[in-house]
Jmol script that loads the backbone (N, CA, C; Angstrom):
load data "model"
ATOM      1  N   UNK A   1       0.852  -1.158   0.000  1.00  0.00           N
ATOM      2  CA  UNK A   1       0.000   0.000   0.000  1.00  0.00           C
ATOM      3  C   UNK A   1       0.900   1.223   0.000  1.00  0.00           C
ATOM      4  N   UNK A   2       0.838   2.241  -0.745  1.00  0.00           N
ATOM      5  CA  UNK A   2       1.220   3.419  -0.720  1.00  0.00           C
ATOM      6  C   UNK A   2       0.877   4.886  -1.374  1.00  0.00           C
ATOM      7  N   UNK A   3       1.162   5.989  -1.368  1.00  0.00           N
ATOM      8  CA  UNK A   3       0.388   6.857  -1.494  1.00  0.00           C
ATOM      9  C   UNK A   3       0.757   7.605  -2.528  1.00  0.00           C
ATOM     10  N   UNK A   4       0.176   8.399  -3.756  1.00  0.00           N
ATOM     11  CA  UNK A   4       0.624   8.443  -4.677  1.00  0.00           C
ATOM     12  C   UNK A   4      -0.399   9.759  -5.077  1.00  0.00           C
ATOM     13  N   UNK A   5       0.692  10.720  -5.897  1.00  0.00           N
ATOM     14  CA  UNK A   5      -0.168  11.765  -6.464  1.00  0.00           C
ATOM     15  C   UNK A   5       0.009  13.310  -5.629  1.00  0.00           C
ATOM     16  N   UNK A   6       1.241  13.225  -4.942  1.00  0.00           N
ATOM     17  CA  UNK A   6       0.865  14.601  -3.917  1.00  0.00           C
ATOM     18  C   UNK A   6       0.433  14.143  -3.241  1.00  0.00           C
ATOM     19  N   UNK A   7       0.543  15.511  -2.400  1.00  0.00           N
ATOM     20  CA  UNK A   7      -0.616  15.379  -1.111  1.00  0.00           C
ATOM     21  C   UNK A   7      -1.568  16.604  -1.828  1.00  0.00           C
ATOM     22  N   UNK A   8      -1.831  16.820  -3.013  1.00  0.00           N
ATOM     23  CA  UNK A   8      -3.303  17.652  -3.451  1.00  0.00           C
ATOM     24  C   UNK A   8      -4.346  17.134  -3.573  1.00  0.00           C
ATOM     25  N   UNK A   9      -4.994  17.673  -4.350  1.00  0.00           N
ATOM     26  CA  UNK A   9      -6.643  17.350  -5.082  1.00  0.00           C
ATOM     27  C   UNK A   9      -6.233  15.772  -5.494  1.00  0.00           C
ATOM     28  N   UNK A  10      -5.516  15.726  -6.024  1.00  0.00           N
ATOM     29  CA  UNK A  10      -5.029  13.998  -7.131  1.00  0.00           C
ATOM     30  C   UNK A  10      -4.506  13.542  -6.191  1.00  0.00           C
ATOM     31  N   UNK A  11      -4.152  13.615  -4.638  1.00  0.00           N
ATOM     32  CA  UNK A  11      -3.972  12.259  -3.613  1.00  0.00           C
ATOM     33  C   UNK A  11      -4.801  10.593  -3.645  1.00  0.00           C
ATOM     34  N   UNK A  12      -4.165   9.660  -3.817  1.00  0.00           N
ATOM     35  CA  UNK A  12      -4.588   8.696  -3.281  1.00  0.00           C
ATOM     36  C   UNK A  12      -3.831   7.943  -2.564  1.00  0.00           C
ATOM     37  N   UNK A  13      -4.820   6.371  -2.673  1.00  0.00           N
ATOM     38  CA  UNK A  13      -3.767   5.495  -1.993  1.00  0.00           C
ATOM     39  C   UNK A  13      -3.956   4.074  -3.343  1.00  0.00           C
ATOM     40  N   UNK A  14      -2.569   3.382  -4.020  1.00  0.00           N
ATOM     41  CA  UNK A  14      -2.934   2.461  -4.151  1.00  0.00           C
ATOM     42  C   UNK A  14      -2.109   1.166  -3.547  1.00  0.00           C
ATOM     43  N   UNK A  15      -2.614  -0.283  -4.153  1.00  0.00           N
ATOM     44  CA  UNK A  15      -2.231  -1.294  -3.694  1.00  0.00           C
ATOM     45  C   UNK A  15      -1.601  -2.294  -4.738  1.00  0.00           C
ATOM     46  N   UNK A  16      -0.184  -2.780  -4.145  1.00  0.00           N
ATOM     47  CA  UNK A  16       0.107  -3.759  -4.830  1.00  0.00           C
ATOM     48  C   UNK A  16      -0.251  -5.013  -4.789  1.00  0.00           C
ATOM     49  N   UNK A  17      -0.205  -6.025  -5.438  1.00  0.00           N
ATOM     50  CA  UNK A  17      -0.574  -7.442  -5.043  1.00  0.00           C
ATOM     51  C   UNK A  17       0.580  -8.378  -5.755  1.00  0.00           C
ATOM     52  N   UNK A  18       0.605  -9.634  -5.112  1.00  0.00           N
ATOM     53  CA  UNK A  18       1.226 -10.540  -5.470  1.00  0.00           C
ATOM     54  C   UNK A  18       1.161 -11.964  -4.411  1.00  0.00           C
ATOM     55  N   UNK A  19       0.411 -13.062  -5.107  1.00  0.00           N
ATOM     56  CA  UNK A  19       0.719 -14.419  -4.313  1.00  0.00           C
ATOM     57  C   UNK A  19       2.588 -14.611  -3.931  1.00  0.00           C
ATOM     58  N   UNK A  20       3.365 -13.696  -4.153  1.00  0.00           N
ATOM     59  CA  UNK A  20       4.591 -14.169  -3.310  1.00  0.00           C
ATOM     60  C   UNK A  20       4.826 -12.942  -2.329  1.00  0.00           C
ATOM     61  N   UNK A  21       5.245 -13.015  -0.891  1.00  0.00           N
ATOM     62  CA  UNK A  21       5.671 -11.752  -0.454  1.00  0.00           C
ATOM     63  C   UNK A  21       6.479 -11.134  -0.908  1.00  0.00           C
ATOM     64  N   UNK A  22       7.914 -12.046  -1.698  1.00  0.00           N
ATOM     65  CA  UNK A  22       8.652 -11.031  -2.403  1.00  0.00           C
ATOM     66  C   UNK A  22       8.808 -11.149  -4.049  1.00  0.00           C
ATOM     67  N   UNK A  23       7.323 -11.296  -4.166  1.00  0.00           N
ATOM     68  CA  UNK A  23       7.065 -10.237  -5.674  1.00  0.00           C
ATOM     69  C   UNK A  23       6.989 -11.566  -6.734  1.00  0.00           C
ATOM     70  N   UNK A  24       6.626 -11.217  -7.681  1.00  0.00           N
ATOM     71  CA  UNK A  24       6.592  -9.974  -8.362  1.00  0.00           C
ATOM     72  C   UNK A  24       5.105  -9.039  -8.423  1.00  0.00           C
ATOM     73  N   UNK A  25       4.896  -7.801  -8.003  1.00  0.00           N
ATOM     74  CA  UNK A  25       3.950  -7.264  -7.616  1.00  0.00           C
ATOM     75  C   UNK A  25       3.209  -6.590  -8.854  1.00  0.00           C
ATOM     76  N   UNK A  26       1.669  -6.432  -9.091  1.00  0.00           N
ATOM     77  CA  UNK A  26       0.778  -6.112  -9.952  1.00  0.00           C
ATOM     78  C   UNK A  26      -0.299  -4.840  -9.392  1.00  0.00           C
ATOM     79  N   UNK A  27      -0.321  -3.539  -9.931  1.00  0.00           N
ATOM     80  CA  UNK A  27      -1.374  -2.763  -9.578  1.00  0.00           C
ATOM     81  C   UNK A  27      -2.531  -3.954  -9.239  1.00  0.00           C
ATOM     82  N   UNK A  28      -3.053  -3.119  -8.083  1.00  0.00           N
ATOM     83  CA  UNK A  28      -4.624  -3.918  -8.120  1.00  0.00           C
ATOM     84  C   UNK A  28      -5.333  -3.362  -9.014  1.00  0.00           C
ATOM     85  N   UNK A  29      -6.237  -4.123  -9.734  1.00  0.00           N
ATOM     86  CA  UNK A  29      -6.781  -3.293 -10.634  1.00  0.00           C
ATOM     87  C   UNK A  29      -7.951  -2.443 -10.428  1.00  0.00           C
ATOM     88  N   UNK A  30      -8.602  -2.285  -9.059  1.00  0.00           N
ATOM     89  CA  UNK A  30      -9.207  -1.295  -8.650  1.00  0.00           C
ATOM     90  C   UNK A  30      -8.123   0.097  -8.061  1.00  0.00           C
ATOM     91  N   UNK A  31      -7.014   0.034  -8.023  1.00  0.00           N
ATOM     92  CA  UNK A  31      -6.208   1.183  -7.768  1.00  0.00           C
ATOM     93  C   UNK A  31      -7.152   2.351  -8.607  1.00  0.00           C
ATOM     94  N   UNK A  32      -7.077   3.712  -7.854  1.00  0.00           N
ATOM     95  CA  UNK A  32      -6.634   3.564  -6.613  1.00  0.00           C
ATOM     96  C   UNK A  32      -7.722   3.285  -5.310  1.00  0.00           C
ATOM     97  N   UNK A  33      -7.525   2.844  -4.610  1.00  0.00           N
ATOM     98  CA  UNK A  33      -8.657   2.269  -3.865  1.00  0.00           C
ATOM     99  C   UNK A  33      -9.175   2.912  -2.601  1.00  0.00           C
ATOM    100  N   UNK A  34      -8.304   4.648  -2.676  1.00  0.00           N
ATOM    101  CA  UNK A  34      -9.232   5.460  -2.157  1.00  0.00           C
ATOM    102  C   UNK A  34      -8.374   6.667  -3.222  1.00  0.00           C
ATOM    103  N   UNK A  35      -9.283   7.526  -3.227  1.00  0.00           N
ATOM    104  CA  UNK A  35      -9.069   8.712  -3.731  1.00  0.00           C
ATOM    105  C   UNK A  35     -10.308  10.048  -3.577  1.00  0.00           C
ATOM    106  N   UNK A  36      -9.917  11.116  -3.597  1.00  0.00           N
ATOM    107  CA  UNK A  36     -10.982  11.802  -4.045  1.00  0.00           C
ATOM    108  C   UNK A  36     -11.454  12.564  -5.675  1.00  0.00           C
ATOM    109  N   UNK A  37     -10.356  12.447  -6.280  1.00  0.00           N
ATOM    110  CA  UNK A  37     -10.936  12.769  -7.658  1.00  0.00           C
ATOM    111  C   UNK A  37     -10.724  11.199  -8.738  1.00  0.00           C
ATOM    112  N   UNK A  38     -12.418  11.316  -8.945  1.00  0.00           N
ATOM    113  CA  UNK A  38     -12.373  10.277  -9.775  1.00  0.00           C
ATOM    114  C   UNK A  38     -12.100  10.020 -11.143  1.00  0.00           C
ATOM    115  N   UNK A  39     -11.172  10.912 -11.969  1.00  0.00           N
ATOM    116  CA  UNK A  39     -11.115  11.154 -12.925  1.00  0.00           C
ATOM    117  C   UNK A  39      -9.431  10.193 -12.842  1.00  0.00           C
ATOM    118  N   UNK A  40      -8.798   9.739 -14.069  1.00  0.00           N
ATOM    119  CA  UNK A  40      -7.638   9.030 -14.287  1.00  0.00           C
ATOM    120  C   UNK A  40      -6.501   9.780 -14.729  1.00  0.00           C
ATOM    121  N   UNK A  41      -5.319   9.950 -13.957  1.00  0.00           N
ATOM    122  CA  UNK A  41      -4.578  10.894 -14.084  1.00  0.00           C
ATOM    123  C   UNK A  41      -2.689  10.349 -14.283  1.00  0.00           C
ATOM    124  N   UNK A  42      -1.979  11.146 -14.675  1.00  0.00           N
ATOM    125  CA  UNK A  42      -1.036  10.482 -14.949  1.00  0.00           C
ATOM    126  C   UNK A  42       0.002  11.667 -14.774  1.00  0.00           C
ATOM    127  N   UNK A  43      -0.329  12.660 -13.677  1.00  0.00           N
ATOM    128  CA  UNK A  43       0.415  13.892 -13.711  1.00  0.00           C
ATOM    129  C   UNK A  43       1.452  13.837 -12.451  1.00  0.00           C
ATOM    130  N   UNK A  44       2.327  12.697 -12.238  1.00  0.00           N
ATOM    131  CA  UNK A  44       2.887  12.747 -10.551  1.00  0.00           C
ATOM    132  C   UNK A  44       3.920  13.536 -11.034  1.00  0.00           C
ATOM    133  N   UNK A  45       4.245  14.099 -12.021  1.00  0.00           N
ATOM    134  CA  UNK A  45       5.649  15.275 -12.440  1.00  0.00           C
ATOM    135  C   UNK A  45       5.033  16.503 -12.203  1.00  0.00           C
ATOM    136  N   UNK A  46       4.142  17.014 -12.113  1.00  0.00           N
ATOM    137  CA  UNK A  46       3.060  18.032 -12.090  1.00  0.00           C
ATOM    138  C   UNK A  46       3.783  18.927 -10.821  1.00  0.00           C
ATOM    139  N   UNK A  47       4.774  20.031 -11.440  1.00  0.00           N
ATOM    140  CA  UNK A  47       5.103  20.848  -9.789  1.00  0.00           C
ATOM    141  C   UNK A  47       4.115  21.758  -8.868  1.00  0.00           C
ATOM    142  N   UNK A  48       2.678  21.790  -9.561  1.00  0.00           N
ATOM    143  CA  UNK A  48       2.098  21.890  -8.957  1.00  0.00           C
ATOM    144  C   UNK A  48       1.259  21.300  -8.083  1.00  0.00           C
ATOM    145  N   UNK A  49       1.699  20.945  -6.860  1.00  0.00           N
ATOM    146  CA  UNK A  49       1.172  19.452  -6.190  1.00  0.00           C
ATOM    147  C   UNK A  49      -0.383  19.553  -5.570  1.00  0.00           C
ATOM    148  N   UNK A  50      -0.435  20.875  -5.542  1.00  0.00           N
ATOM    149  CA  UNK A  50      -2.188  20.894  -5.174  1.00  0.00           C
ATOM    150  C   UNK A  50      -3.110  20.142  -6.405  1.00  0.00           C
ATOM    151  N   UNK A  51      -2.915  20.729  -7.489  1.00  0.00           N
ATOM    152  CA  UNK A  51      -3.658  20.316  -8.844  1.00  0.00           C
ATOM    153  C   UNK A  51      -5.118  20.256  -8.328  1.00  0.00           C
ATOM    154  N   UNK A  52      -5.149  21.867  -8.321  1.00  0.00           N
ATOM    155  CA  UNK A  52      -6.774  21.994  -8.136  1.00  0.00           C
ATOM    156  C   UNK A  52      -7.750  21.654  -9.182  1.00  0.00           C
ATOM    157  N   UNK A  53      -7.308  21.847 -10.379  1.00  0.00           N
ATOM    158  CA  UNK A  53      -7.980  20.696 -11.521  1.00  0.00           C
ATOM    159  C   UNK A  53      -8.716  19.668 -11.330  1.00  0.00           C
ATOM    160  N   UNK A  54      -8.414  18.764  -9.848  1.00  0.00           N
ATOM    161  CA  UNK A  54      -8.655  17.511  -9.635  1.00  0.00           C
ATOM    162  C   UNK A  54      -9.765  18.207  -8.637  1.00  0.00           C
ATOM    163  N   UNK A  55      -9.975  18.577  -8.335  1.00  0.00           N
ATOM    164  CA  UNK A  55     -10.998  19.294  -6.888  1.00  0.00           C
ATOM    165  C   UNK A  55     -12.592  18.574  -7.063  1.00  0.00           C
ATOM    166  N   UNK A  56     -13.051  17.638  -6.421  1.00  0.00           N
ATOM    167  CA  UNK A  56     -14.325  17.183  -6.984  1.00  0.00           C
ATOM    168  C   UNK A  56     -15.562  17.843  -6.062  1.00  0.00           C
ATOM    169  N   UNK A  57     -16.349  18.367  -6.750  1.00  0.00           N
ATOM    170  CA  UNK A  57     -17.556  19.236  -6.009  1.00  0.00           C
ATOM    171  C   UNK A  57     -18.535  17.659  -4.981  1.00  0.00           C
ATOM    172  N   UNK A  58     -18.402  16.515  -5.807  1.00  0.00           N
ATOM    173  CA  UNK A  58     -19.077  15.876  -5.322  1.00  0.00           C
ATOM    174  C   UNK A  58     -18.646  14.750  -3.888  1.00  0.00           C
ATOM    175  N   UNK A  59     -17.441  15.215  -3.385  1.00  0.00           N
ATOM    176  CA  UNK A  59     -16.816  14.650  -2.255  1.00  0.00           C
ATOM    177  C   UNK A  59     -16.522  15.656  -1.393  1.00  0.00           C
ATOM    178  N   UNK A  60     -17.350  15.138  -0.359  1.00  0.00           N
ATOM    179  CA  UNK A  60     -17.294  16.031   1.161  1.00  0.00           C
ATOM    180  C   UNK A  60     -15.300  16.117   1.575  1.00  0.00           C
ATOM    181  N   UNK A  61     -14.791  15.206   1.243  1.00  0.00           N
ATOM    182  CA  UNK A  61     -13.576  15.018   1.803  1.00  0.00           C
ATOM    183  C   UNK A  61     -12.377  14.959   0.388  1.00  0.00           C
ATOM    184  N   UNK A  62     -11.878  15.464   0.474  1.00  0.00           N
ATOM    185  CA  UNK A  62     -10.418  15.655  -0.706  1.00  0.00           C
ATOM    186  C   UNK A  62      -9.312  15.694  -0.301  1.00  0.00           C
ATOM    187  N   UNK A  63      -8.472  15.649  -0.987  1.00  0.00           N
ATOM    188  CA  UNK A  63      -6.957  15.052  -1.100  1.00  0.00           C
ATOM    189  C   UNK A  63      -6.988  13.710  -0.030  1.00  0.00           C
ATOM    190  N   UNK A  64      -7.950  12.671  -0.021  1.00  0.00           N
ATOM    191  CA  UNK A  64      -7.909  11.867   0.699  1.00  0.00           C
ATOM    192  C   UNK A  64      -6.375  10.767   0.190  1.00  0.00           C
ATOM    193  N   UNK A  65      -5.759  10.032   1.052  1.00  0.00           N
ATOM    194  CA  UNK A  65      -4.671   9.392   0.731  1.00  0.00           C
ATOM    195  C   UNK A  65      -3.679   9.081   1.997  1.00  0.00           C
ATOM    196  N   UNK A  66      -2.553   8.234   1.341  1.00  0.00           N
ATOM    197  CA  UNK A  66      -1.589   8.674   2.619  1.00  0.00           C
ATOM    198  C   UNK A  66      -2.112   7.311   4.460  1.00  0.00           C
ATOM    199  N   UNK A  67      -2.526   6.281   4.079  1.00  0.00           N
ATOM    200  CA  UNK A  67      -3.671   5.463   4.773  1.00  0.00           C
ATOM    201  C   UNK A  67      -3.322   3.872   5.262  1.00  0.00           C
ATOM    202  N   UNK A  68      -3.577   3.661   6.054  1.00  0.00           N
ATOM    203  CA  UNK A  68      -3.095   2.203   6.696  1.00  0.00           C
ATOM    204  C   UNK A  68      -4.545   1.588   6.987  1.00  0.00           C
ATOM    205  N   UNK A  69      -4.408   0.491   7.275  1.00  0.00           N
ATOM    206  CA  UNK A  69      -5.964   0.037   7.818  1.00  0.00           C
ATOM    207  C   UNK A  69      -5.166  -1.374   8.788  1.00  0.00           C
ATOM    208  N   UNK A  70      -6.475  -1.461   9.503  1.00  0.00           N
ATOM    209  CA  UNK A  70      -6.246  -2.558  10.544  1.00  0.00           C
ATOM    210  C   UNK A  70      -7.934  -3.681  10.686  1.00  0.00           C
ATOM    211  N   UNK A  71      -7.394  -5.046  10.742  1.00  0.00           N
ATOM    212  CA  UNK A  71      -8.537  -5.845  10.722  1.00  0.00           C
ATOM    213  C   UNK A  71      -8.463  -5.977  12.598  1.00  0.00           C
ATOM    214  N   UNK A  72     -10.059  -6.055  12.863  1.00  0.00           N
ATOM    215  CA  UNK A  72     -10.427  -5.719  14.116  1.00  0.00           C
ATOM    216  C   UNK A  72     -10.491  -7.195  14.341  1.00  0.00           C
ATOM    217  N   UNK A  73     -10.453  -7.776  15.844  1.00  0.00           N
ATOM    218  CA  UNK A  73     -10.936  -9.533  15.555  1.00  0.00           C
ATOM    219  C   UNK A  73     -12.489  -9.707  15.631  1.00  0.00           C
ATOM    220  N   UNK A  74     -13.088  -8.579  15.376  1.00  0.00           N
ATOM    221  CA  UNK A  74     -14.901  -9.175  14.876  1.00  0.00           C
ATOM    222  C   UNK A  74     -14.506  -9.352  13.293  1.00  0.00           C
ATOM    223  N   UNK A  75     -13.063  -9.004  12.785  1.00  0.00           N
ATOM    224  CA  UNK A  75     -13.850  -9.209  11.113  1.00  0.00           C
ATOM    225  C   UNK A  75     -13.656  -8.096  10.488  1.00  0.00           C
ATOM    226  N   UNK A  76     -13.797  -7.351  10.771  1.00  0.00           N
ATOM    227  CA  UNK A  76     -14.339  -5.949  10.369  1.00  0.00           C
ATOM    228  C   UNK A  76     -12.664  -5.269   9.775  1.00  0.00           C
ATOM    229  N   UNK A  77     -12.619  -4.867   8.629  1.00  0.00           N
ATOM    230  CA  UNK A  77     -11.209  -4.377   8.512  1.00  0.00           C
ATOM    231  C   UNK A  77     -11.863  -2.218   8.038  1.00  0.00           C
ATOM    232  N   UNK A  78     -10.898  -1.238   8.902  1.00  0.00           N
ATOM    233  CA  UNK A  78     -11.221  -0.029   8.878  1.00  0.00           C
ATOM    234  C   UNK A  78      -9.920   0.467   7.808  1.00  0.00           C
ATOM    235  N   UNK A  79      -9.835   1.638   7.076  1.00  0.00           N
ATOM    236  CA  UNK A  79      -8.944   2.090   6.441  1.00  0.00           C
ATOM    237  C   UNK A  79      -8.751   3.699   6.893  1.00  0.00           C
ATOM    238  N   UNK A  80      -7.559   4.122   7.396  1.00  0.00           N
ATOM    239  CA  UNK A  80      -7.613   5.422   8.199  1.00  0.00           C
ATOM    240  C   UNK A  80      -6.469   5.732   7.146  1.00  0.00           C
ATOM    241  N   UNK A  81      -7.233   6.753   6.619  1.00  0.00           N
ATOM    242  CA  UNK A  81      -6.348   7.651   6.204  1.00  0.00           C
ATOM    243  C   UNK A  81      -6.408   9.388   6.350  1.00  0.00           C
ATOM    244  N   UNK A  82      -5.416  10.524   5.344  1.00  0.00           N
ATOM    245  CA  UNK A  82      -5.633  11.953   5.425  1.00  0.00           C
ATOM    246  C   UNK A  82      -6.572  12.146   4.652  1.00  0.00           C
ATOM    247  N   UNK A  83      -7.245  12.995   4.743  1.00  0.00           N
ATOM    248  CA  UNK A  83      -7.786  14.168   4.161  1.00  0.00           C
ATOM    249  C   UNK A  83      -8.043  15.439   4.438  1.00  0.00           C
ATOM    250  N   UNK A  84      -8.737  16.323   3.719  1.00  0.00           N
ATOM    251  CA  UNK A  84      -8.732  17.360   4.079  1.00  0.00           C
ATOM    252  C   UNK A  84     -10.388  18.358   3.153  1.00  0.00           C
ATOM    253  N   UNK A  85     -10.796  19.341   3.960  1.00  0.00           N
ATOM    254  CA  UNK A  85     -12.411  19.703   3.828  1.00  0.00           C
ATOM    255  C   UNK A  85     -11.680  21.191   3.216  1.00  0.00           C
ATOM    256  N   UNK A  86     -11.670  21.702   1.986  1.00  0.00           N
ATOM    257  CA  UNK A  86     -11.505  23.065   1.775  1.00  0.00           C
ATOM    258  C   UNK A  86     -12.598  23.899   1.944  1.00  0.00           C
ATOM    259  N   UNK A  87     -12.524  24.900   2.031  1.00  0.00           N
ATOM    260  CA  UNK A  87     -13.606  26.326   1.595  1.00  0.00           C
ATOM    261  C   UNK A  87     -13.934  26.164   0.306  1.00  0.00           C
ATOM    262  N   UNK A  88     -15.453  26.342  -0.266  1.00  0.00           N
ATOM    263  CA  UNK A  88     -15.490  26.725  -1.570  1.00  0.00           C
ATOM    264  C   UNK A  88     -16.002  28.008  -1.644  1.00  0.00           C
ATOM    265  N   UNK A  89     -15.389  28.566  -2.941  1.00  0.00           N
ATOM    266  CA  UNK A  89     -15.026  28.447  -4.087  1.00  0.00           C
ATOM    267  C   UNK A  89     -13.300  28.489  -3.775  1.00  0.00           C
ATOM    268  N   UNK A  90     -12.576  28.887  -2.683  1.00  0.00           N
ATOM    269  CA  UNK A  90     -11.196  29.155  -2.676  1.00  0.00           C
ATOM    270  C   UNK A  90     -10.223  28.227  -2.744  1.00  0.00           C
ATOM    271  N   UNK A  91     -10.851  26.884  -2.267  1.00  0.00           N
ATOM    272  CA  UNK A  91     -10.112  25.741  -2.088  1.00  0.00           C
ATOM    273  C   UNK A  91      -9.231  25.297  -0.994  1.00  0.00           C
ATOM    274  N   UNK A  92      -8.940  26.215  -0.072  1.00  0.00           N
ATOM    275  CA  UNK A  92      -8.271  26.656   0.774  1.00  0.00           C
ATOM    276  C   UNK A  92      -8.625  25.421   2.527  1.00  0.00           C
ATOM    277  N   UNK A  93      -7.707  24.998   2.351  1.00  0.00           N
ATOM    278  CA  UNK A  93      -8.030  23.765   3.434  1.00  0.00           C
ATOM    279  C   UNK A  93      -7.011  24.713   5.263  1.00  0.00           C
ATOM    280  N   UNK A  94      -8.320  25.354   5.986  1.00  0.00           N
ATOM    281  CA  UNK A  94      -7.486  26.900   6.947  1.00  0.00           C
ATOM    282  C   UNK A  94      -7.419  25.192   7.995  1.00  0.00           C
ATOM    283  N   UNK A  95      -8.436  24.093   8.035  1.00  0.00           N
ATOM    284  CA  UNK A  95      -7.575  22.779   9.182  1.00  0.00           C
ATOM    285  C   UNK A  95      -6.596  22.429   8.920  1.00  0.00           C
ATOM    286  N   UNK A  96      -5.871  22.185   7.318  1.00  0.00           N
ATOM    287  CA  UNK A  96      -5.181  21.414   7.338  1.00  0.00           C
ATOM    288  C   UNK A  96      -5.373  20.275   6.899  1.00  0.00           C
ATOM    289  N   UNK A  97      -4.404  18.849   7.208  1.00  0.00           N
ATOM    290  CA  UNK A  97      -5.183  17.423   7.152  1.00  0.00           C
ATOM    291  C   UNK A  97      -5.377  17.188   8.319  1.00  0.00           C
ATOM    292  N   UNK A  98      -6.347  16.363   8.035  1.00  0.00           N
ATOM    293  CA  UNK A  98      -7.277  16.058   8.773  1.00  0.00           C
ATOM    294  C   UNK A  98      -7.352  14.269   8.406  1.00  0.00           C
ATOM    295  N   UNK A  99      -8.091  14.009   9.882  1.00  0.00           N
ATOM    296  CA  UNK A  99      -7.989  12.288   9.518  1.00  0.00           C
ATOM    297  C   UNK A  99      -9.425  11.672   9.222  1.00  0.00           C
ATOM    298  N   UNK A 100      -9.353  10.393   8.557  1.00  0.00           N
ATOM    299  CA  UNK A 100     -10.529   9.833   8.050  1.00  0.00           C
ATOM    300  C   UNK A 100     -10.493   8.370   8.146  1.00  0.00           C
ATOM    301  N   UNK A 101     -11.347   8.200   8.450  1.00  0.00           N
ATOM    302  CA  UNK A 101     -11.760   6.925   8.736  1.00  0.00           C
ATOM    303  C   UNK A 101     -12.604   5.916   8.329  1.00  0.00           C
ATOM    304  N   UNK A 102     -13.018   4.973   7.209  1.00  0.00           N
ATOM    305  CA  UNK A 102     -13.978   4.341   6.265  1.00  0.00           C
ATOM    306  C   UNK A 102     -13.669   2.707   7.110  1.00  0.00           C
ATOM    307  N   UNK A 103     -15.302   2.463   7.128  1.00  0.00           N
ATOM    308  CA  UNK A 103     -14.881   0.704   7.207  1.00  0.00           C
ATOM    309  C   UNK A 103     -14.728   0.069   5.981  1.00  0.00           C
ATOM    310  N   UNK A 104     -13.582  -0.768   5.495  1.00  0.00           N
ATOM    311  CA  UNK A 104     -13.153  -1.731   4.267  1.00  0.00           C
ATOM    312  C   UNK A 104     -13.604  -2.811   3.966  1.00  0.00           C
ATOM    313  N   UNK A 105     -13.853  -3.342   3.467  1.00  0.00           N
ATOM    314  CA  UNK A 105     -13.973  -4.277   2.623  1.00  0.00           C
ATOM    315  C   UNK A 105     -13.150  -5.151   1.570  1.00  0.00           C
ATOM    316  N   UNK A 106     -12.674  -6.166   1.835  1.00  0.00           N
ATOM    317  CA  UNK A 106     -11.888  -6.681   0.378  1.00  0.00           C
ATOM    318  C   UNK A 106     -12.442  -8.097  -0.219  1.00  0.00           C
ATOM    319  N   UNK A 107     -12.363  -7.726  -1.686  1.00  0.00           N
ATOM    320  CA  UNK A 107     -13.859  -8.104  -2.346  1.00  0.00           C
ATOM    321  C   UNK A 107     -13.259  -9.487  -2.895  1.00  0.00           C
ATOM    322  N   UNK A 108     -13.883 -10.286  -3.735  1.00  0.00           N
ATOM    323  CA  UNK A 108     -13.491 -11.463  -3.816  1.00  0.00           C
ATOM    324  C   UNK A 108     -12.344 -11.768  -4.454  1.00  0.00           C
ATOM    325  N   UNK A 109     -11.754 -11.186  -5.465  1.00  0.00           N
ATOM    326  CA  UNK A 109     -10.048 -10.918  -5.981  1.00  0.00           C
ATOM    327  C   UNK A 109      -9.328 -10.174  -5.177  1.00  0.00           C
ATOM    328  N   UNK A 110      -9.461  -9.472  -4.343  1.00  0.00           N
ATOM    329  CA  UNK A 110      -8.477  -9.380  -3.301  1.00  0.00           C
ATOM    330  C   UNK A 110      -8.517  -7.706  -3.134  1.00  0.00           C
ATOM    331  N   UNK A 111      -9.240  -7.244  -4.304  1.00  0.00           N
ATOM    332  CA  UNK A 111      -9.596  -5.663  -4.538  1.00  0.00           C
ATOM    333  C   UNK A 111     -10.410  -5.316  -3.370  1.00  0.00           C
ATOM    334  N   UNK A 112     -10.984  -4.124  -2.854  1.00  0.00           N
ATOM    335  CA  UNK A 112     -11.522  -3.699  -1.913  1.00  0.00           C
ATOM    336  C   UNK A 112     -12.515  -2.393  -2.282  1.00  0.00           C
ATOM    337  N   UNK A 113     -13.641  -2.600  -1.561  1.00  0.00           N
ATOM    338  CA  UNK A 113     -14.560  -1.799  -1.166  1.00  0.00           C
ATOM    339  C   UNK A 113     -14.817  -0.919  -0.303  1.00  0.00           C
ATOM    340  N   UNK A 114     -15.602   0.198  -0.171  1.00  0.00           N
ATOM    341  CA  UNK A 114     -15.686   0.724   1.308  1.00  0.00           C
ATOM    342  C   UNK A 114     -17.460   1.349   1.288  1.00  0.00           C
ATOM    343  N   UNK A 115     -17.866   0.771   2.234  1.00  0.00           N
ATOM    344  CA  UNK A 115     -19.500   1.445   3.293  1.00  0.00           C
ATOM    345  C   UNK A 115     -18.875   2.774   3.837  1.00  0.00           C
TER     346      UNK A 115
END
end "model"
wireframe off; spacefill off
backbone 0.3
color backbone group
C-alpha cells in the first residue's frame, strides 16, 4: 500500500498485489482504492502538487490518501487515512489534514470496497 499523487486534489492510496511476499507485484486493478478525484490521471511530475484541476464538487472530503488500515478480531477491517475539507469556491483547506476513517472491505479478488 502506498500513497501516490501529492498530497493535493489527485492524492490517493494504491495497492500492490502478489501471491509471493517477495514479488513480483501487480497494480490492483481497482487502484486507486481510495481517492478523491475520480477522474484518471497520470500527472505525478506536475510541480504543482495541489492540482486543483482535480478538486471534486461531489466529495465532502479531498486530497484523501496517505492510509493504513487494521482488521479488528470481529472481522471488520477499517482504512484510516488523510484528508482534508476546503472552503469553496477558494479551495483553501485553513484545518489542514485532517484524519478519516472508512470501514473496508476486500472483495473477492483481493480488490476492496468501502461502506
Amino acid at each position: 500500500m502506498c500513497a501516490e499523487g501529492g498530497t493535493g486534489y489527485n492524492h490517493c492510496v494504491t495497492v500492490g498485489r502478489s501471491k509471493d511476499i517477495w514479488g513480483p507485484y501487480e497494480p490492483d486493478p481497482e487502484n486507486p482504492i481510495v481517492t478523491s478525484s475520480p477522474n484518471d490521471s497520470n500527472e505525478r511530475r506536475d510541480p504543482d502538487h495541489l492540482k486543483p484541476q482535480y478538486f471534486n464538487p461531489d466529495s465532502a472530503l479531498q486530497k484523501s490518501g496517505h492510509a493504513s488500515y487494521v482488521d479488528l478480531p470481529t472481522g471488520e477491517t477499517y482504512l484510516v487515512h488523510l484528508c482534508a475539507r476546503p472552503f469553496v469556491p477558494e479551495l483553501r483547506c485553513t484545518l489542514g489534514r485532517e484524519t478519516a476513517i472508512q470501514r473496508m472491505k476486500w472483495t473477492a479478488d483481493n480488490g476492496s470496497e468501502f461502506t
